[in-house]
N, C-alpha and C positions, 0 to 999 in steps of 0.2 A: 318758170322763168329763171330760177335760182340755177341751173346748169348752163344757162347761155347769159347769164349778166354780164359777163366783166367785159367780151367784147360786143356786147348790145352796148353800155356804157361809153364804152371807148368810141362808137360810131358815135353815138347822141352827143358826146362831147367836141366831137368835131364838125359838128354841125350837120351830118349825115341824114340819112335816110335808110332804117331798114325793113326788111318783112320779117316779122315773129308770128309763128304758128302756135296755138295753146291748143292740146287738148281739154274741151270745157265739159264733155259727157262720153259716156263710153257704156254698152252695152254688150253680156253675153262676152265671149271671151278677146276682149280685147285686148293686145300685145304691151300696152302703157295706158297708165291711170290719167285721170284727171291731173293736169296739172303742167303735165310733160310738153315740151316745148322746143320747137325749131326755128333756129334766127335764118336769116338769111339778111348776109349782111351789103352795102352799097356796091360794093363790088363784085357782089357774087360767089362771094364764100359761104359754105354752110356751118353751121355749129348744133349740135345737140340733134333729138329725135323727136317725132311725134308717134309714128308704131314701129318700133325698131326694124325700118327698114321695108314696110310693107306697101305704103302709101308717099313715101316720100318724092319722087319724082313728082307726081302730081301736085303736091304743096309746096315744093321749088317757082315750079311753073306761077301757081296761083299767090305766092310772094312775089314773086319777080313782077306778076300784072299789079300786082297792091300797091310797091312800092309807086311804080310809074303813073300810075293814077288816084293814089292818094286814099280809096275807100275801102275799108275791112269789108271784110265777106266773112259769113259762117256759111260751111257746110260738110255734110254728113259722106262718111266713107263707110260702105261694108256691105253685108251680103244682099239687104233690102237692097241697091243701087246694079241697074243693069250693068254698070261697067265694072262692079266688083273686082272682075280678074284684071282688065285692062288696068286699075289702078294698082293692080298687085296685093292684095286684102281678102286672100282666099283661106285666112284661119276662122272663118265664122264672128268675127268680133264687128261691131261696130261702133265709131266713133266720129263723134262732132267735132268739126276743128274752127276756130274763128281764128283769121288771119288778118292783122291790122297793119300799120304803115306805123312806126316809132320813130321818132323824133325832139327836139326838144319842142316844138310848136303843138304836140298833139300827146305828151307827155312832161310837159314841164317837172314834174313829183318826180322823175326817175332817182334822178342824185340823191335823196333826199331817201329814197327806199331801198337802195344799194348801200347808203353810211348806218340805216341800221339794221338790214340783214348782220352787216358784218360788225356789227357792233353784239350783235346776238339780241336785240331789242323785238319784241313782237310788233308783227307788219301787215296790214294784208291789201291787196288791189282788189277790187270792183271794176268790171268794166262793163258798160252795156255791149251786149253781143247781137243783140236782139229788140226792133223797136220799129213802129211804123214810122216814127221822122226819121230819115234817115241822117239828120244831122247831128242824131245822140247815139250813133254807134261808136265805138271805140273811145267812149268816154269815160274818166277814170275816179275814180273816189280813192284814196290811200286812206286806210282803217287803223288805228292805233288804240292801246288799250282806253286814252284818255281823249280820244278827240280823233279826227278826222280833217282833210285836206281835198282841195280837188270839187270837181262838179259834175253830176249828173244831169243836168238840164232841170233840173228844179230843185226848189229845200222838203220839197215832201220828200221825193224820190232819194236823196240827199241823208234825211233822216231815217228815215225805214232802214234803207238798206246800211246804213252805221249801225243804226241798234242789232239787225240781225246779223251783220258782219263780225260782230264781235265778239258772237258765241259762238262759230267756226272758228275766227282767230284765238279763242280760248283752246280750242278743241284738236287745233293745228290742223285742220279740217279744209278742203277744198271742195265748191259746192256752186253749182247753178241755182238762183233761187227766181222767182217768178211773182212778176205784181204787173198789176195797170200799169197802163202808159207813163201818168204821173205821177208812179208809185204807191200806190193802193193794194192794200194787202189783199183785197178779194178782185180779183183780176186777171185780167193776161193781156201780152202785146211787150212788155217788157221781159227780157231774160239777164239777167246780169251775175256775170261769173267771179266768183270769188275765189281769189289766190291768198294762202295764208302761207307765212313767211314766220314760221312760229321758231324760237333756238334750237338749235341741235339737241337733238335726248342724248344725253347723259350717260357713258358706262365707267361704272367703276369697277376696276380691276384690282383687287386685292393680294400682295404675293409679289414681290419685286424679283420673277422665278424669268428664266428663259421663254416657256408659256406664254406669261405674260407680255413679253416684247411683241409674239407674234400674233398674241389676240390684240393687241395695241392697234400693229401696223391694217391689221384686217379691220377690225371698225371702227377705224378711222374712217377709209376705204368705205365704208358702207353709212358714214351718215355721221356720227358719233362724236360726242365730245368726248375723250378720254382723258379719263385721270387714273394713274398707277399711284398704288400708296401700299408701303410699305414701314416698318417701326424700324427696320436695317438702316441706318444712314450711306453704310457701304453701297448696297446693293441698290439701294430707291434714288439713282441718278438722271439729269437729262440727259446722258451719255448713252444711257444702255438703253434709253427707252424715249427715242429718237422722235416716232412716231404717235407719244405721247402727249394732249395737250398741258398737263402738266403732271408732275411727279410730286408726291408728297410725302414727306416723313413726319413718321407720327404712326401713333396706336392706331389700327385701323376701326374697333369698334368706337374709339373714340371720336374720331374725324367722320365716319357717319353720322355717328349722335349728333354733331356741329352741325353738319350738313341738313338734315332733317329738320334739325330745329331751326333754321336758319330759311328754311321753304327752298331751296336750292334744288329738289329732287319734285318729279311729280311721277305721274302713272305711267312715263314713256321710261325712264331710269330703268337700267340695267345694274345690276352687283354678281359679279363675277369672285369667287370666292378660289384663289387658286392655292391659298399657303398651306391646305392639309397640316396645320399644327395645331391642336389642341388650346394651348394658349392663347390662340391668335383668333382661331375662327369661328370657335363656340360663342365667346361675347359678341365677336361682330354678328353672326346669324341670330343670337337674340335680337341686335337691335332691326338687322333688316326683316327678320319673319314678323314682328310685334310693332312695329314703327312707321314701315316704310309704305307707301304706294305705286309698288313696282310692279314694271312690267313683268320683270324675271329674278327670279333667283338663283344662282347655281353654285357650286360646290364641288369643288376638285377633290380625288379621290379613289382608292380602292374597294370596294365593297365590303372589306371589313371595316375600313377604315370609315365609309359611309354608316354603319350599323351603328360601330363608339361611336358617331357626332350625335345621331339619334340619341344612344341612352342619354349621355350627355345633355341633349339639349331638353328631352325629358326632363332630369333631374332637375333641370333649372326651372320647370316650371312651365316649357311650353307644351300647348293641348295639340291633338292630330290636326285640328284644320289649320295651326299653323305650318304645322309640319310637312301638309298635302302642297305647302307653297313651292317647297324646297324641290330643285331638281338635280339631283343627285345620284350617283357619280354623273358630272355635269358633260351635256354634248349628246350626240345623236353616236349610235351604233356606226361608223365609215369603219372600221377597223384600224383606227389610225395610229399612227405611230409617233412622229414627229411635231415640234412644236406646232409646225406652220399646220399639218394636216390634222391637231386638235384644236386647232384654230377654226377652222374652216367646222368641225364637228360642232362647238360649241357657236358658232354664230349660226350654223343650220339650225339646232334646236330653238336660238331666238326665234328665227322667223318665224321658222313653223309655227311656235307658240306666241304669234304675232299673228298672222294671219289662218290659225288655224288648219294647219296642213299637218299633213299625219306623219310625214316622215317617210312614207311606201314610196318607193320607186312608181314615177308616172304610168311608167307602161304596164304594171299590176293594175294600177284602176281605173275604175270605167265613170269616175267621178268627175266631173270641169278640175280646167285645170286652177282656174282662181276663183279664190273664197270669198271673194266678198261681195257684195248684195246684187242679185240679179236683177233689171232693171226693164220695161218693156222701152222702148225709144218713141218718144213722141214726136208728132210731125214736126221740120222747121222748115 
């Protein structure tokens, strides 16, 4: 929901009516993940994606009947479904979509989970998808670290799905979970989907360098709260680094060490290490290879220049499996040359070391193309 809020808001606020499509499950190679989402709004504008582009006609249509009649529907697109092609869903993938009617009468919480998305406050919706009354579908629970909002047709159903909502919302996790009717953990008849609305992860970019403006403007662009930090007062401006959510001056191992200790960083954080100065990068790599719970580490650099950080950080004291952290000379082999196109090299090797992907050109292998947990689909 988080790419189609602001004008789903904007309708809900004017008293509107529109259809939103969630992806709530996805099987085998599906074009978008859990979570992904298409507004259709009162008048018939579209906003965002459910499979980029594959089934959308058909979720048009089946918003457009949602809105006029008021009752969500779940249902399944992909290659088990005779009309596979006719919907346009001929990559092998399959996914569940539930499509509901939004409103302030059937979402009253929305306001309320759009001030702290953008507040960056942890958030998550629950929504039944799935349920023999049909007058507990599209019904909403908003999940917060300390408490919860909203009703699912009972305080059983109510509790359960708070407590287990909030270890996805730790998790920044998106998740169909499964209980009795009236929410009973040994059960079925209930399916309710969990959208978690967790703050942006974190890339710190080290190096107030030209690089750095353009790995700024790129992950951004991909999700990313950015911070450039730099000890140059000159050079570590909002001027030059436009695309940065903030700039900071200051020693840069030191402003990690703050950081860290301050719980500010978790397992999604990125450190991007671009100032190749000896001064500069050995201490800050001590604290992030010894300290941190990071996604990634990287480290700008020549290959001899990568061999001195090693002795370097050897001497200080670090053993190999800290050092197996470090990814260095940082980025994927593109041949690149330019800011912007080691930009692009170094947010490839994120992913990759994000979702486990090897970096080989697709049409070399004969492997799926997405990595993550293959699923059998269960009836709906």
């Amino acid at each position: 929901m988080r790419e189609v809020l602001n004008p789903l808001l904007t309708g809900w606020q004017s008293g509107g009516v529109a259809g939103l499509a969630t992806v709530v499950r996805t099987f085998q190679s599906a074009p978008r993940p859990a979570g992904a989402s298409m507004l259709v709004t009162a008048d018939g504008a579209v906003v965002g994606s459910v499979s980029g582009g594959c089934v959308e006609g058909a979720v048009y249509d089946l918003a457009t009947e949602v809105i006029e009649g008021g009752r969500p529907v779940l249902v399944r697109y992909g290659i088990s479904d005779d009309d596979a092609f006719s919907v346009g869903l001929t990559c092998g993938g399959i996914l569940d979509v539930f499509v509901e009617p939004v409103s302030r009468v059937s979402f009253p919480e929305l306001a309320a989970v759009e001030q702290d998305i953008a507040d960056s406050v942890p958030v998550g919706v629950a929504t039944v998808i799935e349920h023999p009354d049909p007058s507990r579908l599209g019904r909403h629970l908003v999940i917060r670290p300390h408490g919860s909002t909203g009703d699912l047709g009972s305080d059983r159903a109510n509790r359960a799905v708070s407590d287990d909502a909030r270890g996805l919302l730790a998790a920044g996790r998106n998740s169909t979970l499964t209980y009795g009717p009236d929410g009973e953990r040994r059960g079925a008849g209930m399916q309710v989907f969990v959208n978690s609305y967790a703050p942006r992860p974190r890339m710190l970019v080290f190096g107030a360098i030209d690089f750095a403006a353009a790995l700024a403007r790129l992950a951004s662009f991909l999700g990313y709260r950015v911070t450039v930090c730099d000890a140059r007062e000159v050079f570590a401006t909002s001027a030059r680094f436009p695309d940065a959510d903030e700039v900071v001056v200051g020693w840069p191992h030191r402003y990690l060490t703050e950081q860290v200790e301050a719980g500010l960083l978790d397992e999604r954080s990125v450190v991007c290490v671009l100032t190749h100065d000896p001064k500069f990068d050995v201490p800050l790599l001590e604290v992030a290879l010894t300290h941190g719970p990071f996604a990634y580490i990287g480290a700008m650099g020549s290959r001899r220049t990568h061999e001195d950080r090693l002795a370097r950080l050897r001497e200080a004291g670090l053993g190999e499996t800290d050092l197996a952290r470090l990814h260095s000379p940082i980025g994927l082999d593109l041949g690149s040359r330019t800011p912007e196109e080691t930009a692009v090299s170094i947010a490839a090797e994120i992913i990759a070391r994000q979702w486990g992907g090897s970096g080989e050109p697709l049409g070399s292998l004969a492997d799926r193309i997405h990595h993550d947990d293959v699923d059998e689909p269960a009836p709906v």
